[in-house]
PAZAPA-4460 file (N, C-alpha, C; in steps of 0.05 Angstrom, whole numbers, plus 32768, in hexadecimal, padded with zeros to 4 digits):
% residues 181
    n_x    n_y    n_z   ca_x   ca_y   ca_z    c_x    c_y    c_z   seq   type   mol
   8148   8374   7F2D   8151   835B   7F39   813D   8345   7F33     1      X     A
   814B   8333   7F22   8134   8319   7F25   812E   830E   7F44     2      X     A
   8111   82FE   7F34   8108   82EF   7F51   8119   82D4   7F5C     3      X     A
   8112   82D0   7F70   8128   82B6   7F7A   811E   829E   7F66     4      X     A
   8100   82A5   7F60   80FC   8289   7F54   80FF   8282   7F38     5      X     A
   8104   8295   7F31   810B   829F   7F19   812A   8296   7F19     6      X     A
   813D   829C   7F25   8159   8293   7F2A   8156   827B   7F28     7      X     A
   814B   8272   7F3D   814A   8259   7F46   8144   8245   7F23     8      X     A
   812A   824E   7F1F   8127   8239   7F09   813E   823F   7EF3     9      X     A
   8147   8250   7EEC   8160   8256   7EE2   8176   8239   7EEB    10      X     A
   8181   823E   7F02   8195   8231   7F0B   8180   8216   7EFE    11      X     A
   8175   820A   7F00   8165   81EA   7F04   816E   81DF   7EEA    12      X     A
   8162   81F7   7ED5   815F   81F7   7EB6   817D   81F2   7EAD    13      X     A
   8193   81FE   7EB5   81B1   8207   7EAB   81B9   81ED   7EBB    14      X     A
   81BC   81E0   7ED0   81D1   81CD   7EDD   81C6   81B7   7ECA    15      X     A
   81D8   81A3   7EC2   81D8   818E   7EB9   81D2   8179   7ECA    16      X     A
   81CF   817B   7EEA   81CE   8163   7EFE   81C4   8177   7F0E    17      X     A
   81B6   8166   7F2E   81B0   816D   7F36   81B9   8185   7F4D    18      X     A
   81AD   8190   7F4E   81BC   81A9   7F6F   81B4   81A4   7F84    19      X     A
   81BF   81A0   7F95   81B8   81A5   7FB1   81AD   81B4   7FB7    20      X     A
   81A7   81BB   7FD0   8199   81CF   7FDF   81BB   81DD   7FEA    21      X     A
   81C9   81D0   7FF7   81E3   81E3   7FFC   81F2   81F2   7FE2    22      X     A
   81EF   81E4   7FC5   81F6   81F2   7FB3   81E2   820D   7FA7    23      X     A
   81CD   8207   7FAA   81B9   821A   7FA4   81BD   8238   7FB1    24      X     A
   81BF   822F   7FD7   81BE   8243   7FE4   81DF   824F   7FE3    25      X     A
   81F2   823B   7FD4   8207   8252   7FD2   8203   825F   7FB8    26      X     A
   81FC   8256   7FA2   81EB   826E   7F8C   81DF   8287   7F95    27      X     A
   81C6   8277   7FA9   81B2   829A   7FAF   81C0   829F   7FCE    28      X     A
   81D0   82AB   7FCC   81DC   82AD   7FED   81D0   82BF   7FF8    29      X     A
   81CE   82B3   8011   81BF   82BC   8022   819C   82B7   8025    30      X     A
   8198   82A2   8015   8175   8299   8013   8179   827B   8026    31      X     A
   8167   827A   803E   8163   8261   8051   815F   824F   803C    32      X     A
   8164   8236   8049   815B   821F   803B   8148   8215   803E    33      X     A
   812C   8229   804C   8110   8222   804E   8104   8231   8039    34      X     A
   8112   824B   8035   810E   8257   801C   8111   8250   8008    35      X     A
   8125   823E   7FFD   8131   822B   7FE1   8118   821B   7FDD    36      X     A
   810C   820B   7FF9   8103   81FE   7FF6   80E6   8203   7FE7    37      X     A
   80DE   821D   7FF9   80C0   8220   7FEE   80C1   822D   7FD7    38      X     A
   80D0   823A   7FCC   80D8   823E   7FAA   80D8   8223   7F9E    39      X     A
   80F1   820E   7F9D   80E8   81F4   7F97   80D1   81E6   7F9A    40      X     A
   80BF   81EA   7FAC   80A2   81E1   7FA8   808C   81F1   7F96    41      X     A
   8091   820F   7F9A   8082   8219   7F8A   8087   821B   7F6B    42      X     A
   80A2   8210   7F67   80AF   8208   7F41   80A1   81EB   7F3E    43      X     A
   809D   81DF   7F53   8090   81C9   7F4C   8075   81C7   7F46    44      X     A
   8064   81D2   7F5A   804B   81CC   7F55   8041   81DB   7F37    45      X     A
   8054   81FA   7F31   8054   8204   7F1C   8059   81E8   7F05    46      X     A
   806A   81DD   7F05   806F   81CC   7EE9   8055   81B7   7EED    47      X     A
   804D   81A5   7EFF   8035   8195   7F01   8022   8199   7EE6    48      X     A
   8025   817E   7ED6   800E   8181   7EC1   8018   8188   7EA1    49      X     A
   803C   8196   7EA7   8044   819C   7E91   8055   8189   7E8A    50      X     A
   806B   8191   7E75   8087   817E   7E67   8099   8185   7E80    51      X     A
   80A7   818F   7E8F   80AE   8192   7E99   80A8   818F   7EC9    52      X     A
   80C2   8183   7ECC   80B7   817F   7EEB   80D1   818B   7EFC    53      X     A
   80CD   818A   7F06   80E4   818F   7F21   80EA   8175   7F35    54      X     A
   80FD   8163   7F2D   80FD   8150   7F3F   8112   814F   7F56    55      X     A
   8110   8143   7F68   8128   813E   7F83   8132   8124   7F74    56      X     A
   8145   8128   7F78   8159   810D   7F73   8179   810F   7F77    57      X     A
   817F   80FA   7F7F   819F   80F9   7F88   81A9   810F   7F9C    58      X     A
   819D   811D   7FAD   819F   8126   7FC1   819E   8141   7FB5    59      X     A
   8186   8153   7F9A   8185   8162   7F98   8170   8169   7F83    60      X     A
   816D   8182   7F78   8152   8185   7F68   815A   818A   7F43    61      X     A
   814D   8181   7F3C   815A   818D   7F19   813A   818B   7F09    62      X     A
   813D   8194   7EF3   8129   8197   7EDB   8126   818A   7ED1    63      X     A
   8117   816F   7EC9   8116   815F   7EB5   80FA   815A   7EA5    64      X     A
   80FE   8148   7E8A   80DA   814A   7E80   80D3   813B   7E92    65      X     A
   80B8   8134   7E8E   80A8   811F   7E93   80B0   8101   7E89    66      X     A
   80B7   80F2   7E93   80B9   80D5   7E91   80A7   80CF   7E70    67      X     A
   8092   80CD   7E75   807E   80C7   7E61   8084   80DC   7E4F    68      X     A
   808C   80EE   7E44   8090   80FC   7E2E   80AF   80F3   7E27    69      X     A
   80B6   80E1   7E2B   80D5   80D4   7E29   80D2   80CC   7E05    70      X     A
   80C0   80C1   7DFD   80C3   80B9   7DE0   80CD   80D8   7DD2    71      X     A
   80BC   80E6   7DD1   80BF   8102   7DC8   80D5   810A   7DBC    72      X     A
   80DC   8110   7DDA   80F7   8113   7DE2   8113   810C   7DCF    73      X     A
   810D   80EE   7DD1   811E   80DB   7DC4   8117   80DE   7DA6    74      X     A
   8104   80DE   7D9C   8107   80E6   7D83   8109   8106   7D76    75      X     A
   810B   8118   7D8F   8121   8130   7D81   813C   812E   7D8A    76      X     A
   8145   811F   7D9A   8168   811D   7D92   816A   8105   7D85    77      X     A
   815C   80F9   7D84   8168   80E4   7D65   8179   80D6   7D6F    78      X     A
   8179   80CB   7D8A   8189   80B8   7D92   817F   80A4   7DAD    79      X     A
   8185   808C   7DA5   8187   807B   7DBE   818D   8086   7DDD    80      X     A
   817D   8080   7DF0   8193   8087   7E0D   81A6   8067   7E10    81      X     A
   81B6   8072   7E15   81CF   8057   7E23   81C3   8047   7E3D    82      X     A
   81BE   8031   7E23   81B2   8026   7E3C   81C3   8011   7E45    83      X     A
   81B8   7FFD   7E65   81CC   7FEF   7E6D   81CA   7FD6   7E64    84      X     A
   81D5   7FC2   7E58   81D4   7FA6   7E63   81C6   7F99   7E74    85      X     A
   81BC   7F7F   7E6C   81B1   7F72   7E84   81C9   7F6C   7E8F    86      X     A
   81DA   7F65   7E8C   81F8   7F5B   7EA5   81FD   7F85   7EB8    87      X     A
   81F6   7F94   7EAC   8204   7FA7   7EB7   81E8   7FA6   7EC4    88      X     A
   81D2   7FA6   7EC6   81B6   7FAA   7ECC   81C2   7F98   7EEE    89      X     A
   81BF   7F7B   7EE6   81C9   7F68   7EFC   81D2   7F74   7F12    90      X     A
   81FA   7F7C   7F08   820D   7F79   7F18   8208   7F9B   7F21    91      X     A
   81F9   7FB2   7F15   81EE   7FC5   7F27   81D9   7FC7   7F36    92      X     A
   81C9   7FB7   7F3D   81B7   7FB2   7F53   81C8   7F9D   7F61    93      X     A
   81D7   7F92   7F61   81E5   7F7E   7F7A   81F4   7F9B   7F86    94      X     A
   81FE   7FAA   7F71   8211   7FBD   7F88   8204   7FCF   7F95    95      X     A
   81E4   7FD6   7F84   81D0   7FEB   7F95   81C7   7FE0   7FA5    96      X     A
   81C2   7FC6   7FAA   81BB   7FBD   7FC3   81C9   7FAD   7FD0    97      X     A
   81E0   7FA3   7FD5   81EE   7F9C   7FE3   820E   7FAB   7FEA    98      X     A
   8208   7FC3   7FDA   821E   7FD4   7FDE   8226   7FD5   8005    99      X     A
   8244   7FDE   800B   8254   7FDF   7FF8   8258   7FB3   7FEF   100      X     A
   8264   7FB4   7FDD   8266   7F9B   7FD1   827C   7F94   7FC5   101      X     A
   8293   7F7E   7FC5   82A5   7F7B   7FB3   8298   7F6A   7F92   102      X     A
   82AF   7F6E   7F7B   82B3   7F5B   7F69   82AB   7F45   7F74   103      X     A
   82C6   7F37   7F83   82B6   7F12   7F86   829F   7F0E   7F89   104      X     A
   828F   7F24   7F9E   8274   7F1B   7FAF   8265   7F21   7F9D   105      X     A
   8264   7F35   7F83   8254   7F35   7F6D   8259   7F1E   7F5C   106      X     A
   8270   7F17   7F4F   8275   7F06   7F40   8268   7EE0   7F54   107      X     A
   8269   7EE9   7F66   825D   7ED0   7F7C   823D   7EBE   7F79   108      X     A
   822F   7EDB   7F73   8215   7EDE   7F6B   8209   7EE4   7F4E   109      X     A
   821D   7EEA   7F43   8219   7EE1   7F1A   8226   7ED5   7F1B   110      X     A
   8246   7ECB   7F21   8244   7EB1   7F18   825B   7EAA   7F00   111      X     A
   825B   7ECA   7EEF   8270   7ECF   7EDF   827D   7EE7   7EE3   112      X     A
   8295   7EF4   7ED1   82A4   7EFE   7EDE   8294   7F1D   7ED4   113      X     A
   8299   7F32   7EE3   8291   7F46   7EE2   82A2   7F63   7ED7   114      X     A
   82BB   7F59   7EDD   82D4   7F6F   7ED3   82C2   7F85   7EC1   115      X     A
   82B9   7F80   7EA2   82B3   7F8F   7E92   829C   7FA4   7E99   116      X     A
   828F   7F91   7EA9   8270   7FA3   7EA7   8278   7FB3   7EC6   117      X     A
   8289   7FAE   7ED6   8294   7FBB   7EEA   829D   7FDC   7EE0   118      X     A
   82B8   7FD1   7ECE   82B5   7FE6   7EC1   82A1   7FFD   7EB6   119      X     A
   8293   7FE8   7E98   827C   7FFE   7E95   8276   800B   7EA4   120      X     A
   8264   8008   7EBE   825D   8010   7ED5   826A   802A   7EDD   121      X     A
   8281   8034   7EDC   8294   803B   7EEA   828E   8056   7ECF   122      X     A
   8299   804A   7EBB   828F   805E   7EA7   8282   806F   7EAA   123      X     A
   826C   8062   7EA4   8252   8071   7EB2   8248   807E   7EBF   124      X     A
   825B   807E   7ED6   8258   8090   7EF2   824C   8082   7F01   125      X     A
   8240   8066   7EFF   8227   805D   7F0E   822A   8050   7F22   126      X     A
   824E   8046   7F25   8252   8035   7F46   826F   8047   7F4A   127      X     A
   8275   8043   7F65   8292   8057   7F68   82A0   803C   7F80   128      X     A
   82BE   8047   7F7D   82CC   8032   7F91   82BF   8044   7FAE   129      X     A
   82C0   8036   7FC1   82B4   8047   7FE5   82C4   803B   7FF0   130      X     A
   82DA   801F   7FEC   82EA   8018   8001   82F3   7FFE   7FFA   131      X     A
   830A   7FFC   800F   8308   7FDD   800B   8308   7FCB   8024   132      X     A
   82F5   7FB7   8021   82F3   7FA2   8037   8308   7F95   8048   133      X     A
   830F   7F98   805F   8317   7F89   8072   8322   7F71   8071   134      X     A
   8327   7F63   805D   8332   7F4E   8061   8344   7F44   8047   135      X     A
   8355   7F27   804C   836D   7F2B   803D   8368   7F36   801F   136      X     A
   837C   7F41   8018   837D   7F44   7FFE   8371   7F67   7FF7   137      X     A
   835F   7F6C   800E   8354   7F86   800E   8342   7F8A   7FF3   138      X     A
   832E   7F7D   7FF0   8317   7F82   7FD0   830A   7F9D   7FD7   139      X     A
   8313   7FAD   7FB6   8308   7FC3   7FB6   82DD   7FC0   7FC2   140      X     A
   82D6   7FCA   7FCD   82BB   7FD5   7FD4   82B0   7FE7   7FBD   141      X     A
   829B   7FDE   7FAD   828C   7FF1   7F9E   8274   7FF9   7FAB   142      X     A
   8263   8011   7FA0   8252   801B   7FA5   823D   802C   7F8C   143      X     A
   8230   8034   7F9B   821A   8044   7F7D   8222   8063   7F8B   144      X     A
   8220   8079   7F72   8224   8091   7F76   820F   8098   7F73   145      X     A
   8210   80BC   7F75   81FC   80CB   7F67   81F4   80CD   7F5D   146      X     A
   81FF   80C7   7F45   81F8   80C3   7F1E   81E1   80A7   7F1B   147      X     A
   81F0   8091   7F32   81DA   807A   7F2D   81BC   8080   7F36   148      X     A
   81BC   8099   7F50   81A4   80A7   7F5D   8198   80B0   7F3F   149      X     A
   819A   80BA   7F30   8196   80DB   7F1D   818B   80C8   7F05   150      X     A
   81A6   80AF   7F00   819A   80A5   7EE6   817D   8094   7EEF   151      X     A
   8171   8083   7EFE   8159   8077   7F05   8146   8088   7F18   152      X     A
   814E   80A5   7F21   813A   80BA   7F2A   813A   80AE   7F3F   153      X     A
   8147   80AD   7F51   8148   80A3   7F75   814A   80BE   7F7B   154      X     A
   8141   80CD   7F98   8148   80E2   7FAF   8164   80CC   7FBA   155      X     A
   8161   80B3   7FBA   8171   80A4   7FDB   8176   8085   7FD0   156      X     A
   8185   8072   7FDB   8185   805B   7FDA   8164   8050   7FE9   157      X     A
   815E   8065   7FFA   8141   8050   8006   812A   8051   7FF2   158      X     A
   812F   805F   7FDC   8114   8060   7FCE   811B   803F   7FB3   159      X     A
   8133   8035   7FB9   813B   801C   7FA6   811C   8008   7FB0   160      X     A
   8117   7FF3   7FA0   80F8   7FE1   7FAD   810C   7FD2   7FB6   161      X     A
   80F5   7FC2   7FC6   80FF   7FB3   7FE3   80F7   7F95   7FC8   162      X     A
   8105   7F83   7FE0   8104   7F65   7FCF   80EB   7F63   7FC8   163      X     A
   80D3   7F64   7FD8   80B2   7F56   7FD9   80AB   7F6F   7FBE   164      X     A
   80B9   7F7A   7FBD   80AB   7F95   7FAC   80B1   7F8C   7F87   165      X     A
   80CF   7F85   7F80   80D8   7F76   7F75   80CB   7F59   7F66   166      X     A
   80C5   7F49   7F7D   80BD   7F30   7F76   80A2   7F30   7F6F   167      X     A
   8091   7F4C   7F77   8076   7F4A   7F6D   8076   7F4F   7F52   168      X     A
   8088   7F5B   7F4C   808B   7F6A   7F2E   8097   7F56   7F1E   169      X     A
   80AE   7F40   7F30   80B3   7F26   7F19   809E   7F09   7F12   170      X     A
   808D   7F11   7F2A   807B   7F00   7F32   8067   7EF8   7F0E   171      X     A
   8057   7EE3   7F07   8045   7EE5   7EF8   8030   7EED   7F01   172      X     A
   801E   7EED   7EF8   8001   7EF5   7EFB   7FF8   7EDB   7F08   173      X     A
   7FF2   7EDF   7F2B   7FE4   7ED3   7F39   7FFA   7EBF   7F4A   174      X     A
   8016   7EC4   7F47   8028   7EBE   7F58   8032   7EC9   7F6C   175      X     A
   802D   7EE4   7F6A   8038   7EF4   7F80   804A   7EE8   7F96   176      X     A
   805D   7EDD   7F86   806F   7ED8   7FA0   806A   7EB4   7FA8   177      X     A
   8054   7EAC   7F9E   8057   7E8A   7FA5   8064   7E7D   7FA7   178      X     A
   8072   7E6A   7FB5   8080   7E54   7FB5   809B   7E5A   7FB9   179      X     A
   80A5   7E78   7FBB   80C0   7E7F   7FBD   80C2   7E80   7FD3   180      X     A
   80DE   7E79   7FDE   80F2   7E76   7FFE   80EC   7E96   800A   181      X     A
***
């Protein structure tokens, strides 16, 4: 019989997205989920230092390289990652942070129309419909999924930066935030 952690990194290596802890423990049935857990820590501190990590993200754990070994990477598959648009860049941080959110109220705040890159979006996996608002006409409600967790390495929506966090980073050198409302 293999070891659990041995399974375990098995399962991490083979899923294409992340696992849960409820999916995990229906794999190894019958192992607690304090057990999953200290296997998952001990696959972690194991990878520490190598190409390989164990990260939490989107409400679960998976295998990926190292960030910084990303060139590498990219030059053995010989291809671009799909990247976004500055308009899809935009109108997905208005919906990660003001989610849930309609069309108008995005298009309100760019300014132009959003239809296409709405779509893209949708493509992508990266916003999902969650509802629709309360009032006439009923506007679909968008939101960010899992996939939008997985593709920018979030655990949660709380780990997104806060505005002051943001503006230091748009800030120049020695503005930090000056003169803005």
């Amino acid at each position: 019989m293999e070891s659990l952690e041995a399974i375990l990194e098995a399962l991490l290596f083979a899923s294409g997205c992340p696992l849960s802890l409820d999916k995990i423990q229906e794999v190894l049935e019958g192992v607690s989920r304090h057990e999953v857990r200290k296997i998952i820590q001990g696959l972690q501190c194991r990878y520490t230092g190598g190409g390989i990590q164990i990260l939490e993200v989107a409400g679960g754990y998976m295998m990926a390289t190292r960030a910084e070994l990303h060139p590498w990477v990219q030059k053995l598959q010989r291809s671009r990652p799909a990247k976004l648009s500055r308009a899809a860049l935009e109108t997905l941080a208005l919906v990660a942070f003001r989610q849930p959110i309609t069309r108008a109220e995005i298009e309100e705040v760019r300014g132009v129309s959003v239809d296409g890159v709405l779509r893209t979006l949708f493509e992508r996996n990266l916003i999902r419909i969650v509802g629709r608002k309360a009032v006439v006409g009923r506007p679909i409600l968008y939101g960010t999924t899992k996939e939008f967790l997985r593709y920018f390495g979030f655990r949660d929506l709380s780990e997104l930066p806060t505005l002051k966090e943001i503006e230091a980073l748009t800030a120049g050198p020695g503005q930090e935030g000056e003169g803005r409302p």
